[in-house]
TORTIFI-815617 format. One record per residue (C-alpha): residue number from 0; residue in three letters; y, z, x. Coordinates in steps of 0.25 Angstrom, whole numbers, padded with zeros to 4 digits. Each point is the difference from the previous one (the first is absolute). Layout:
N
resi; resn; yy; zz; xx
NUM; ALA; Y; Z; X
...
***
This chain:
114
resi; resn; yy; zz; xx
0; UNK; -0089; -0080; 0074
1; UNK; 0004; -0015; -0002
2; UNK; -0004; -0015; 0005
3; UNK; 0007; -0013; -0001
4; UNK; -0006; -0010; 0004
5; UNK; 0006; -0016; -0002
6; UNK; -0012; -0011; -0004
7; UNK; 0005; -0015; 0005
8; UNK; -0011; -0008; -0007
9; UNK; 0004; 0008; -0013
10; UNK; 0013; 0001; 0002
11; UNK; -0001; 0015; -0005
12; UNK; 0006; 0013; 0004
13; UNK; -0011; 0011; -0002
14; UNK; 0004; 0014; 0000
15; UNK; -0011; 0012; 0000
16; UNK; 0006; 0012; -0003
17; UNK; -0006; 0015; -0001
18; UNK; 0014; 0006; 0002
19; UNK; 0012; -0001; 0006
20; UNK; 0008; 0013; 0002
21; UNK; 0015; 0001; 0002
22; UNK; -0002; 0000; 0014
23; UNK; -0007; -0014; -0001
24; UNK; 0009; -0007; -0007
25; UNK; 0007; -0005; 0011
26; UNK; -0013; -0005; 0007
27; UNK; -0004; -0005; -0011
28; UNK; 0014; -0009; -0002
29; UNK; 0000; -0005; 0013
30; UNK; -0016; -0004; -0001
31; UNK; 0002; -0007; -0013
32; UNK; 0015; -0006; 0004
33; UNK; -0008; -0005; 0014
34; UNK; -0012; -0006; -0010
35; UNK; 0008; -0006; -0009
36; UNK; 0007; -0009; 0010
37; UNK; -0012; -0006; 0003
38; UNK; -0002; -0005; -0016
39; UNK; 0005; -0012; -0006
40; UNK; 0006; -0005; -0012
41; UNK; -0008; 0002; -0013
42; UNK; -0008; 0012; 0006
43; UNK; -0009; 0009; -0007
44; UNK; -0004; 0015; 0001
45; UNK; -0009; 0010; -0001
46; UNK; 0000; 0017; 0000
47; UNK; -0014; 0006; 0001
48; UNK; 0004; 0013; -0008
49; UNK; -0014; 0005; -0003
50; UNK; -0002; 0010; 0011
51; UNK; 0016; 0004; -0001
52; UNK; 0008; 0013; -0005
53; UNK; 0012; -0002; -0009
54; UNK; 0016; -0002; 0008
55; UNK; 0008; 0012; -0001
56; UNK; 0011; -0004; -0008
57; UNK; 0010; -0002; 0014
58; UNK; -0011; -0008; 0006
59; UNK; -0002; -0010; -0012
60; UNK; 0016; 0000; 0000
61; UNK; -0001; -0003; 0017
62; UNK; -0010; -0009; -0003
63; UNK; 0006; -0008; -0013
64; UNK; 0011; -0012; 0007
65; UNK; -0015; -0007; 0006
66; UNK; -0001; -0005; -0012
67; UNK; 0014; -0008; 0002
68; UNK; 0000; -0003; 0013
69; UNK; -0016; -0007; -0004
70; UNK; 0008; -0008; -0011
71; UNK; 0010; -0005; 0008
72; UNK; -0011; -0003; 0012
73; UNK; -0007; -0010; -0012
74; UNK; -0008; 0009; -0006
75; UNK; -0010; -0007; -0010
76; UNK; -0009; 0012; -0004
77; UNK; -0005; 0015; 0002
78; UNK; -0012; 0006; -0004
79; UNK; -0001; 0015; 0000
80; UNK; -0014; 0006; -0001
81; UNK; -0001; 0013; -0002
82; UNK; -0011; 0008; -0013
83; UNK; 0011; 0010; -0003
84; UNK; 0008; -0002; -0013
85; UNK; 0011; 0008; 0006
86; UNK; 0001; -0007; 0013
87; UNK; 0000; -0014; -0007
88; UNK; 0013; 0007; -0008
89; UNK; 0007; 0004; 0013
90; UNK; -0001; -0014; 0007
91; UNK; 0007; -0006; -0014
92; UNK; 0011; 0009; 0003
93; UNK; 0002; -0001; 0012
94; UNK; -0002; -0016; 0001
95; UNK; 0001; -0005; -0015
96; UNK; -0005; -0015; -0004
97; UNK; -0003; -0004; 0016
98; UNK; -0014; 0008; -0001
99; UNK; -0011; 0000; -0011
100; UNK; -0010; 0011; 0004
101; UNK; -0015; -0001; -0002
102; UNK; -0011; 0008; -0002
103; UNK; -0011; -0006; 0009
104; UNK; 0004; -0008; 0014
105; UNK; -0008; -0012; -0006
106; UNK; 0010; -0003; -0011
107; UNK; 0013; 0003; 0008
108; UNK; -0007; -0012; 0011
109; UNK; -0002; -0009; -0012
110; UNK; 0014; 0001; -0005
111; UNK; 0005; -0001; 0014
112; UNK; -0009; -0013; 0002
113; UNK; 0003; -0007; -0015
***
């Protein structure tokens, strides 16, 4: 179970994810690909993480080239927000240096906002 939802007067992407299964991955590409599109250059974004279950290792691997295709859109910066150490580990794998992940929702929109 996934959002995406696009904010013009930010400028930001904001992705709420509790799971996305194998069978959602398509969906999901398509709903942030059709999001994306709408962004502009020096974009930021957001995951909400903190009510979400760990990607199987297909899924992260499925899921990894949105980091890319956000850098070459204009990416500026991405926040994950997610309690779990684990999870914070696994979006550094699968995006490396484009994200920084954040305990509390508060400071992930204060880095976004700097």
């Amino acid at each position: 179970m996934f959002k995406v939802e696009y904010f013009p007067d930010l400028n930001r992407l904001v992705c709420t994810v509790e799971s996305i299964t194998m069978d959602e991955v398509e969906p999901y590409h398509t709903e942030y690909k059709a999001q994306l599109a709408k962004t502009k250059p020096g974009f930021t974004g957001l995951t909400d993480l903190s009510k979400g279950k760990l990607f199987t290792q297909e899924v992260a691997v499925a899921l990894s080239p949105l980091g890319e295709l956000s850098v070459e859109k204009g990416l500026k910066k991405w926040a994950y927000y997610t309690g779990s150490g684990i999870s914070k580990m696994q979006m550094q794998r699968m995006f490396g240096d484009i994200v920084k992940s954040f305990p509390e929702l508060d400071e992930a929109l204060a880095y976004l906002n700097e």
